[in-house]
C-alpha positions in Angstrom: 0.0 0.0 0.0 1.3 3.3 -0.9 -0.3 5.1 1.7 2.0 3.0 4.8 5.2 4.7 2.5 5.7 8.5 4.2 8.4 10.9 2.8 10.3 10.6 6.2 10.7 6.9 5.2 11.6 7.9 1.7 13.9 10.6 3.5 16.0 8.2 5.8 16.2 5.4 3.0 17.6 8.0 0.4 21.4 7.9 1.3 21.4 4.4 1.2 20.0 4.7 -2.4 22.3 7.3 -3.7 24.9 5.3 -2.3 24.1 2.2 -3.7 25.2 1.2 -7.4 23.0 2.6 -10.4 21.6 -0.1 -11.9 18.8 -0.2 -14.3 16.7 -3.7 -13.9 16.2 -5.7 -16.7 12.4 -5.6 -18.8 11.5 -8.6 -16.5 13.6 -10.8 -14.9 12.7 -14.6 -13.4 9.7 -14.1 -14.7 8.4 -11.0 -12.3 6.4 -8.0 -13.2 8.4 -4.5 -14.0 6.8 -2.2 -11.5 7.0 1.4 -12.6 6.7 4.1 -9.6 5.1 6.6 -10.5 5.5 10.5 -8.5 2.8 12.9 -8.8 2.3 15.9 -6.5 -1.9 16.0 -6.7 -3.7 13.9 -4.0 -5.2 10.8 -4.6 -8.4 12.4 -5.4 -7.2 14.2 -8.2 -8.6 13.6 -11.1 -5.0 13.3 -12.7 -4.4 10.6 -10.4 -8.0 8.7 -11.3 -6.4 9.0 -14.7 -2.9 7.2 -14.0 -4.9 4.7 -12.0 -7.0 3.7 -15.3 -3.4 4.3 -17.1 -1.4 1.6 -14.9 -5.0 -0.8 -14.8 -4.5 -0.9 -19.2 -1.1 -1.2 -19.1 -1.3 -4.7 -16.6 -3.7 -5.9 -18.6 -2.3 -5.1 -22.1 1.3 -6.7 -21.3 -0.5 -9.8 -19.2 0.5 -7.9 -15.8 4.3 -8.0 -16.9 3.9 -4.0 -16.3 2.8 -2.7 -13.4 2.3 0.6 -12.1 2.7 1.8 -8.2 1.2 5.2 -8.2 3.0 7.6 -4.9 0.8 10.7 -4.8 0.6 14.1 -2.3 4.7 14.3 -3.4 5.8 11.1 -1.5 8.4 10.9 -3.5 9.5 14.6 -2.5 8.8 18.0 -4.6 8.3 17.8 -8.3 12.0 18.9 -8.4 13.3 16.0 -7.0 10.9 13.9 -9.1 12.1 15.0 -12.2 15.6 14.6 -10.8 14.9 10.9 -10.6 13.1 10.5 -13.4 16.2 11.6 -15.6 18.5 9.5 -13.0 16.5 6.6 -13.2 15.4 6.2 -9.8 12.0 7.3 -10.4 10.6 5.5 -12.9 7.1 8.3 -14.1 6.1 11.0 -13.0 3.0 14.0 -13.3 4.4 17.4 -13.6 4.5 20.4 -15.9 6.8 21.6 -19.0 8.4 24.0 -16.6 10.4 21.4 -14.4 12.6 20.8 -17.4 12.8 24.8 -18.4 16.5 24.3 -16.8 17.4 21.8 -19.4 15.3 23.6 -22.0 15.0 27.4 -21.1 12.1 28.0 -24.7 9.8 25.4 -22.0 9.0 28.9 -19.9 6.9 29.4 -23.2 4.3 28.0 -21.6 4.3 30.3 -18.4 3.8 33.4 -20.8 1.2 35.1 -18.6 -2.1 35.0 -20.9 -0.2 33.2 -23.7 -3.9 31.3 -24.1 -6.9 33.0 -24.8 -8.9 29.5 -24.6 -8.3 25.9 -23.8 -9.6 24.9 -27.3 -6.6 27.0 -28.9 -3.9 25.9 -26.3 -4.7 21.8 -27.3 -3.9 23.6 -31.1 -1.3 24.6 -30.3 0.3 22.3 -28.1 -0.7 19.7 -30.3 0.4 21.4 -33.5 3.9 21.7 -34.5 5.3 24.3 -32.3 4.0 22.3 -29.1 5.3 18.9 -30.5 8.8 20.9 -31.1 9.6 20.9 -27.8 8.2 18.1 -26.5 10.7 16.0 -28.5 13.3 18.1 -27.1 12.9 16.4 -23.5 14.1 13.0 -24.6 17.7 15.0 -24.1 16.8 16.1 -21.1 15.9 12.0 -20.0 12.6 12.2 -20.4 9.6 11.0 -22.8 6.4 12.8 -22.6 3.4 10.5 -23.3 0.6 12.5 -23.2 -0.2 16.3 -22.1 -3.7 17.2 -20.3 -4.0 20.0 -17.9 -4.7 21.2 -14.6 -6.6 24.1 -15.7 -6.0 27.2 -15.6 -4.7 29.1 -12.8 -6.4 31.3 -10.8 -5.6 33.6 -7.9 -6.5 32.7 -3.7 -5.9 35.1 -1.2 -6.6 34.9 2.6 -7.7 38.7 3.6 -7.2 40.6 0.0 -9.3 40.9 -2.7 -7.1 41.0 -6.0 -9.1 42.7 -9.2 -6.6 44.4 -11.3 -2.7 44.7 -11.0 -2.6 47.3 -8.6 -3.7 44.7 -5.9 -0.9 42.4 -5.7 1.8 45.4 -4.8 3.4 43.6 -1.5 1.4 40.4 -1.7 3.8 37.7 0.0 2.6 34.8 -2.9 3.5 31.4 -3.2 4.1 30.7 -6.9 5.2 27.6 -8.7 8.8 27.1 -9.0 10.4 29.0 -12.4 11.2 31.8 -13.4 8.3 33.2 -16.1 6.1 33.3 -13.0 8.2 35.0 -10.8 9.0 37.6 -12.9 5.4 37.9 -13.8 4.5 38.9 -10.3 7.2 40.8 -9.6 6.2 42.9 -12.4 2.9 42.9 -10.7 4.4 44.3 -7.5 4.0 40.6 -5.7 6.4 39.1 -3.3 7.1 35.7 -4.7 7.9 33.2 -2.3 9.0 29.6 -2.8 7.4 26.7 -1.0 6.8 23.2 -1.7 3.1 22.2 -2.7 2.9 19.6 0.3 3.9 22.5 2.7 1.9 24.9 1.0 -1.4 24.2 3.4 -0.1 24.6 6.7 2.3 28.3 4.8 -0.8 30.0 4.3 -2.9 28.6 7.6 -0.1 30.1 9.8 0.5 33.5 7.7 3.8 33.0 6.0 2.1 34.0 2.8 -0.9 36.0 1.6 -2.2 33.3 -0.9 -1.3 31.4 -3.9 -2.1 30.7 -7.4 -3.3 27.5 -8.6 -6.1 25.7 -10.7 -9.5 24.9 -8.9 -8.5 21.4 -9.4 -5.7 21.6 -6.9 -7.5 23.9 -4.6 -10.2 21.6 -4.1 -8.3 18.2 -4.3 -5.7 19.5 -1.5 -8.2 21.4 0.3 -6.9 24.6 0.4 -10.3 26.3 0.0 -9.9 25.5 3.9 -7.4 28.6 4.4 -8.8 30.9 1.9 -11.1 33.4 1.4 -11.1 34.7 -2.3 -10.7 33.1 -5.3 -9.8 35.7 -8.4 -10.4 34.9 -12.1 -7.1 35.6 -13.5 -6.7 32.9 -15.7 -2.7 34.3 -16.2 -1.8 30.7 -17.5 -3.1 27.5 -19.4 -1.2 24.8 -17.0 -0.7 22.2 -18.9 0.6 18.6 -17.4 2.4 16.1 -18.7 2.8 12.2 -17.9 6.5 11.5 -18.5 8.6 8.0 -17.9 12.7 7.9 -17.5 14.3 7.6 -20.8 16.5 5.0 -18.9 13.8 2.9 -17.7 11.7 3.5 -20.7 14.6 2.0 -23.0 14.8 -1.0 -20.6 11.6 -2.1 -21.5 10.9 -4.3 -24.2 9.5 -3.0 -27.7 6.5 -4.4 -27.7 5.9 -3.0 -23.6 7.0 0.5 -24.4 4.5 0.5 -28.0 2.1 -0.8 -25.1 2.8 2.3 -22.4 3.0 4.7 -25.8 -0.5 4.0 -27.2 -1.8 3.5 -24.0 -1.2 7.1 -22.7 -2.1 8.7 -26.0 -5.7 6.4 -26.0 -6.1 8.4 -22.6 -5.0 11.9 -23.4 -8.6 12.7 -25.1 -10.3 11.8 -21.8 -7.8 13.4 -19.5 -8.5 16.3 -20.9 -12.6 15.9 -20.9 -12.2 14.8 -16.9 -9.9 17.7 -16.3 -12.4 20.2 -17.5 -15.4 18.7 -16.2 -13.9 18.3 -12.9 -12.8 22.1 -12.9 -15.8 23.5 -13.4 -17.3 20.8 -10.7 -14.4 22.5 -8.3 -15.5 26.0 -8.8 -19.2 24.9 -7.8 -17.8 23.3 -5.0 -15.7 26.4 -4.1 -18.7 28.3 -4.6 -21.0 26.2 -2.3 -18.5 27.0 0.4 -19.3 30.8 0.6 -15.7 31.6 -1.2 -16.2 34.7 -3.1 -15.2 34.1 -6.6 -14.4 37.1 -8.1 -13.7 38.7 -11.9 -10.4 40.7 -12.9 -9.9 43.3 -14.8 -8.6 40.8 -17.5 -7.0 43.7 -20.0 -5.2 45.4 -17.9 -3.4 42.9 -16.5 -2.5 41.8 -20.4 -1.5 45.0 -20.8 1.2 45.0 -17.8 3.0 42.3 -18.5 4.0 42.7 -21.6 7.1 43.2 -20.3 7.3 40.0 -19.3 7.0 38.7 -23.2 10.2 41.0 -23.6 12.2 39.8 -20.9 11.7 36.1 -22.3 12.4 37.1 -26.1 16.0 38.4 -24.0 16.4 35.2 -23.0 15.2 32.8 -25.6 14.5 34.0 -28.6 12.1 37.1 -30.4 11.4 34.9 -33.3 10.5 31.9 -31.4 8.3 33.9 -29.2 6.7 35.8 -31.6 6.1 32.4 -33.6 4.1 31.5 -30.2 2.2 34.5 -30.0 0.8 34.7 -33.5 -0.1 30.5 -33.6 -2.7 31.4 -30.7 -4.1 34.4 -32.1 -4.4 32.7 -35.3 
């Protein structure tokens, strides 16, 4: 049972483990199952989890239960960070996350940060799913990783505890906890924000006790980790399409046999269409939910904040590309 396995477990076993040899285990060996381990930071009522459940259930019975899949959610494994980490080691054999863990490896993934890059979820699945999006996709096999299939957690939205945030002006001193990179940062610094770094399993008890004003993620999250318990607004900024991605360890994918990784492949892709149907039914079951609880959901002044960070389009072209972003820009207001 995953649930008996706690990250102080995971913590006091890890120097053993980085100690240890590297060794990548063979497809199957005396006849026993591959189990992949899968890390995900969203609960186990997440409907990304429901959706790697019916992944790993397809999989076992597609390769006659030679493939398995052992699913450690709420960031048992440890922060996305240390996820991916594995994942390109080896150690960690899958993982949920989003483009923006690799953007070290592959700077062009902040892309997908732009602060309203998307002007709907029908044109960021174009795009994503078109040539630009597929472009970098392929470019994390050098970063050890192969991206099966891409869904989202929606789009992210503001909570606050004791402020009500409407247009930019609002978030000047704002202590917020943002999502590791640096497209968001800089976006709320432009904003006047305070950006502040904290794990998503820690992120509960930070705003409960103060240490920051609020956050910024999808309904999804908000309802599935239950921070609506320490907040008090909800805004409608809708500053990014989030998109998620199911990856596996180039190492451990390459281990596999080529009829089991054809079998994980088509697999994930059959899935992708429904992941994405779930993920936006589910959000706007959240927002009812979030509603039902007496937490004012409120509208933002949606051009102005467009307008104010334009600068942050400028600072990525510095550090990227113009062409490439430009490219970006026009395919979604195509």
């Amino acid at each position: 049972m995953t649930a008996s396995i706690t990250r102080k477990d995971v913590l006091r076993l890890g120097a053993g483990m980085l100690a240890a040899p590297f060794v990548i285990q063979p497809a199957r060996a005396a006849g026993r199952p591959v189990v992949l381990r899968l890390s995900t930071p969203d609960a186990m009522s997440h409907p990304n989890t429901e959706v790697m459940q019916q992944f790993g259930e397809l999989v076992a019975k597609r390769t006659e239960n030679a493939v398995k899949l052992q699913i450690f959610p709420d960031g048992q494994l440890g922060t996305m960070a240390n996820a991916i980490s594995g994942v390109q080691m080896g150690t960690i054999d899958m993982a949920v996350t989003g483009p923006t863990m690799f953007e070290t490896a592959i700077p062009r993934l902040g892309v997908f940060s732009l602060p309203f890059l998307f002007r709907d979820a029908a044109s960021a699945e174009r795009v994503i799913d078109g040539k630009l999006g597929q472009s970098l996709v392929g470019q994390t096999e050098g970063a050890g990783a192969y991206v099966l299939a891409c869904s989202t957690w929606g789009w992210r939205e503001t909570e606050t505890v004791n402020r009500i945030v409407r247009e930019p002006a609002d978030f000047e001193g704002l202590k917020l906890r943002l999502a590791p990179g640096p497209i968001g940062a800089m976006t709320f610094k432009t904003l006047g924000a305070i950006p502040t770094t904290i794990d998503a399993s820690e992120l509960y008890v930070a705003v409960s006790q103060g240490t920051v004003d609020g956050f910024e993620v999808p309904f999804l999250s908000l309802v599935a980790s239950k921070y609506y318990e320490v907040i008090k607004h909800v805004s409608l900024t809708n500053h990014a399409y989030n998109p998620v991605w199911a990856v596996i360890s180039k190492r451990r994918m390459d281990s596999l046999t080529p009829e089991q990784q054809q079998v994980i492949r088509s697999t994930a892709l059959e899935l992708q269409p429904s992941w994405r149907k779930l993920a936006a039914s589910s959000t706007e079951d959240a927002r009812k939910f979030i509603e039902s609880k007496g937490i004012d959901v409120v509208e933002t002044d949606y051009p102005a904040f467009r307008k104010k960070l334009a600068v942050v389009y400028d600072w990525f072209k510095q550090r990227t590309d113009p062409a490439f972003v430009d490219s970006w820009v026009n395919a979604t207001e195509t």
